[in-house]
C-alpha positions in Angstrom: -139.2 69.1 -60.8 -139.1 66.5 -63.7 -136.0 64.6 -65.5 -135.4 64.4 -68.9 -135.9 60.6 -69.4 -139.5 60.3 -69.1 -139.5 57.9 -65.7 -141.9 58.7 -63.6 -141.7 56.0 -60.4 -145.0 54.9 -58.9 -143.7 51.9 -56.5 -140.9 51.6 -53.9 -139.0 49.3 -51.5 -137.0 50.7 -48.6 -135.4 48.2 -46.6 -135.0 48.5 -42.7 -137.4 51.0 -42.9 -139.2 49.8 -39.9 -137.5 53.4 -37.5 -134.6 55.4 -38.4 -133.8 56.7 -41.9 -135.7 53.9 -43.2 -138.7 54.8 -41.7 -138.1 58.7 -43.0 -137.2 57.7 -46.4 -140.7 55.7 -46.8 -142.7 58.5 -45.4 -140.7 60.9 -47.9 -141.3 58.8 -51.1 -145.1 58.2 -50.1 -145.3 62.3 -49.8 -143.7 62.3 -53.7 -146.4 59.4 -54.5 -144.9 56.1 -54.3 -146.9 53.2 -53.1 -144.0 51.7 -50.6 -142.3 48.0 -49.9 -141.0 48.6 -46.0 -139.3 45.5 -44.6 -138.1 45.1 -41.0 -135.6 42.4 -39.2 -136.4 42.2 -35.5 -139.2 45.6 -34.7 -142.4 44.1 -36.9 -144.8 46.9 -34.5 -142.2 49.7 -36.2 -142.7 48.4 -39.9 -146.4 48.7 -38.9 -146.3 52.3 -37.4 -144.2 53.4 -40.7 -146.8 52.0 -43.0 -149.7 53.6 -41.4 -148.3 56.4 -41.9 -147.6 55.4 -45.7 -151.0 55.0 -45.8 -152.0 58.2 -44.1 -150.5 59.6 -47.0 -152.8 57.7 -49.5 -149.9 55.6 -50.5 -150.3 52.1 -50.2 -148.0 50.7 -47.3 -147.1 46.6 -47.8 -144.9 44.8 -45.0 -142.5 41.9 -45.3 -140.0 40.5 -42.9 -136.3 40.9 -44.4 -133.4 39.1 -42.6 -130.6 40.3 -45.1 -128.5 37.7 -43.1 -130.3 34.9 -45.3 -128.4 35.0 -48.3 -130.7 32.6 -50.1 -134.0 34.1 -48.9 -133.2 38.0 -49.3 -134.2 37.8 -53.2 -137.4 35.9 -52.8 -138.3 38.8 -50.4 -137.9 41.8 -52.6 -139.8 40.2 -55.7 -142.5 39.1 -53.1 -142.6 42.9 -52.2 -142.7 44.1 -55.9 -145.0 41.8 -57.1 -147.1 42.9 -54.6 -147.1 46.8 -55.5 -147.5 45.5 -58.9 -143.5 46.5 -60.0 -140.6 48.1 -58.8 -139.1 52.0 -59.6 -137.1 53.1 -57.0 -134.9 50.0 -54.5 -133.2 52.1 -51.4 -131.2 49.8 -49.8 -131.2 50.7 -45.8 -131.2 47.8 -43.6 -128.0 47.9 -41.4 -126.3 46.8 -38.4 -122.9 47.8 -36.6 -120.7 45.8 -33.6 -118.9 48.3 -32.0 -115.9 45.5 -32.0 -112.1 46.8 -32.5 -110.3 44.9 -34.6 -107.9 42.9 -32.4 -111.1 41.7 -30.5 -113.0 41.0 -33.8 -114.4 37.2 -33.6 -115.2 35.8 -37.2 -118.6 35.2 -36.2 -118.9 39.2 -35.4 -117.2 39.8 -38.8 -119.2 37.5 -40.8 -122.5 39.3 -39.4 -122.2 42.4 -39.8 -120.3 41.5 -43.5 -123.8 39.5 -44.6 -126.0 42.4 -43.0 -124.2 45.1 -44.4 -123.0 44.3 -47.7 -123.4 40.6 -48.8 -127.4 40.5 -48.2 -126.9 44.2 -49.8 -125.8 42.6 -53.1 -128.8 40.4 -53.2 -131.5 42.8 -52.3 -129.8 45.0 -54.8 -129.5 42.6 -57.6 -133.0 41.4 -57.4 -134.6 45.0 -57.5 -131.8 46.2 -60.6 -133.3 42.3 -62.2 -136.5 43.4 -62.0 -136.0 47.0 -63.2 -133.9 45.6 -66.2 -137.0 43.0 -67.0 -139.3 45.8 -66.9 -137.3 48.3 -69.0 -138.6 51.5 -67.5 -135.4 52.6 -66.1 -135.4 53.2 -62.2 -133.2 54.1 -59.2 -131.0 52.5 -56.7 -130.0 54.4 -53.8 -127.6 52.7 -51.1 -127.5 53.7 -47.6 -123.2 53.8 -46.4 -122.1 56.1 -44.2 -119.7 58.6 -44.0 -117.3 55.6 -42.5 -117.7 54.5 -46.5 -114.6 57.2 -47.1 -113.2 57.3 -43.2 -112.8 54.5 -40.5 -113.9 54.6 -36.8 -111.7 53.1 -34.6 -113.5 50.0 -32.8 -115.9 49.4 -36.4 -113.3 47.1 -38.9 -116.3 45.0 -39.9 -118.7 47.7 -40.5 -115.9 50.3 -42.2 -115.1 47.2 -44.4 -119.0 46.6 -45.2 -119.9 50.2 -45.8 -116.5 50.7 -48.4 -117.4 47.9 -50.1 -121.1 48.8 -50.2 -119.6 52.4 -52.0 -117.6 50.6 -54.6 -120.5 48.0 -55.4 -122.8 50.8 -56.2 -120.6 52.2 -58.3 -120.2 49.1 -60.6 -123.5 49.2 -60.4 -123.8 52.8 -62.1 -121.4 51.3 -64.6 -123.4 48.3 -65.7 -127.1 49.5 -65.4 -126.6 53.1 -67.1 -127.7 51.4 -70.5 -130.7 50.6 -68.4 -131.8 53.9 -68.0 -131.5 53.0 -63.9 -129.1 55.2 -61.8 -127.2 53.7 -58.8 -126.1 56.1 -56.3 -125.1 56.2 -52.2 -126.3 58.1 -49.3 -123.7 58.5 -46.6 -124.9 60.2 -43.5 -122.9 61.1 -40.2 -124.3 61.2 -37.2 -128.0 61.1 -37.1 -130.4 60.9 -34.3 -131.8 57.7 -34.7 -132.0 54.4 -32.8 -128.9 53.1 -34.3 -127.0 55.6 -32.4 -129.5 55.6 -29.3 -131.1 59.0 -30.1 -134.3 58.0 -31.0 -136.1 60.7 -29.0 -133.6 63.3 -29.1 -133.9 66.4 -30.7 -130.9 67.0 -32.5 -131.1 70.4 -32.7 -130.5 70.7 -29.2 -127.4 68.6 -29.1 -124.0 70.4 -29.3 -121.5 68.5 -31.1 -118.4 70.6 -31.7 -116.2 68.6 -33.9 -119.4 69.2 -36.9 -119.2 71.8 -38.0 -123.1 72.5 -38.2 -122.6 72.3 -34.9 -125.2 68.7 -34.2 -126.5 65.5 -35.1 -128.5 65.0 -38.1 -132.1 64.6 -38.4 -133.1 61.1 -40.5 -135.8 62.9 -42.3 -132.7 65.2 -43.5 -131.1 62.1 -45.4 -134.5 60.9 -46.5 -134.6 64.5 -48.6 -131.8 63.7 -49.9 -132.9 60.3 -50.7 -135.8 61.0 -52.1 -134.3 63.4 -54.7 -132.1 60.5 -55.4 -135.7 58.4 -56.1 -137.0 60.8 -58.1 -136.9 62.1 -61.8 -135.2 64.8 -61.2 -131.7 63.4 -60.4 -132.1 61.9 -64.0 -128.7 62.9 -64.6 -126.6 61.8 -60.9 -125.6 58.2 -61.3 -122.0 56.7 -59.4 -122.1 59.5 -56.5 -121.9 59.0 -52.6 -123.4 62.3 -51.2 -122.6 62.7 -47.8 -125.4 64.1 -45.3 -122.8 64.7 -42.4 -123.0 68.3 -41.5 -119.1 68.8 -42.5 -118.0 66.1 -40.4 -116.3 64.5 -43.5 -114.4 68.2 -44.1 -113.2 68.4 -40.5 -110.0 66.3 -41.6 -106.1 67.7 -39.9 -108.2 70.3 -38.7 -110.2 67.7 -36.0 -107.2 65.9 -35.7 -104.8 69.2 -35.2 -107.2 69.9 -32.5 -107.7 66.5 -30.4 -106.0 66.9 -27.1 -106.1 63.7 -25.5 -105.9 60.2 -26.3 -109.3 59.2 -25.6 -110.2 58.7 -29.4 -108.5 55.1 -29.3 -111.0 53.8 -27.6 -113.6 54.4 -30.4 
């Protein structure tokens, strides 16, 4: 399915894409054709497993280090990336972390992590890609990984609520002010999926009941890299400023979960 606007992206950087979504999303843009940045923070043997498989593909796979905690390194790493894939189309923004810390407990060294990791690193990751898309003037796509905790907080995760909001209204701006770019900006914001993250790496999450979703599970990551890699591609030509959340109807549950929780175990997170 083609756009409208004549892009037609060769090149990609997903960041953290070293398990997880990441991992998912750079297998699913090498399937649509990309040649694909992947970066990793602490799991260099992952980065390496996701870009064999990029190159299984016959996509070319390239691996840098990315510690979105460096605020003044970050950029330097995305234009190393697309310099080396010879320019930049399509920036998914993935890496991530979360503290599991409730508010009252949170230390400012906690907060200030997660903050640079999630949404302060994010900005410079993101600006250098949009720089280099603007420079080129072929148009392109941003995609942002949030969660569905962009639009509704979890008790015991003030930092990475705050992060993943602000990540949501950044990306928005961002649709604002690159539109006469011909790049779209847009979020991703999964619920649960089974993924290291939330210690389901090997689990099938088809066989995991989870009443309060109403699909009735946990997500699979390569179901958010689908939706993703529409996001990447020329077909959502016309999709710029949205948060599209991949959360099996978690997000819809609303007074109806809350009608329906009979104890008080929810406060503790």
């Amino acid at each position: 399915m083609e756009g409208t606007t004549g892009f037609s992206p060769s090149t990609a950087i997903v960041t953290g894409s070293d398990s997880g979504i990441g991992r998912a999303t750079a297998v699913a843009l090498a399937k649509a054709g990309l040649d694909v940045g992947i970066t990793w923070h602490s799991d260099q043997q992952g980065a390496e497993e996701t870009a064999e498989e990029v190159r299984s593909l016959g996509r070319r796979g390239i691996v840098r280090q990315l510690d979105t905690t460096d605020l003044h390194g970050a950029a330097a790493v995305i234009d190393s990336l697309a310099e080396d894939l010879g320019g930049l189309d399509v920036f998914v923004n993935n890496a991530g972390t979360g503290d599991a810390t409730k508010f009252l407990d949170l230390d400012i060294a906690t907060w200030t992590n997660t903050l640079d990791t999630n949404l302060n690193g994010a900005f410079v990751c993101l600006q250098a890609a949009a720089r280099r898309m603007v420079k080129a003037g072929n148009g392109g796509r941003i995609v942002a990984v949030t969660s569905v905790h962009e639009f509704q907080p979890r008790v015991g995760a003030a930092a990475y609520d705050a992060s993943k909001h602000g990540l949501g209204g950044l990306i928005k701006t961002m649709a604002l002010e690159l539109a006469e770019f011909g790049i779209t900006a847009n979020s991703v914001a999964p619920g649960e999926i089974a993924t290291p993250m939330t210690g389901q790496e090997d689990q099938d999450p088809t066989t995991t009941d989870r009443p309060g979703v109403p699909l009735g599970r946990p997500g699979d990551a390569r179901e958010v890299a689908t939706v993703i890699a529409f996001l990447a591609s020329p077909a959502s030509s016309y999709v710029t400023g949205a948060s599209w959340a991949v959360d099996g109807g978690m997000l819809q549950m609303g007074p109806q979960a809350g009608s329906h929780i009979t104890g008080h175990d929810w406060r503790e997170g």
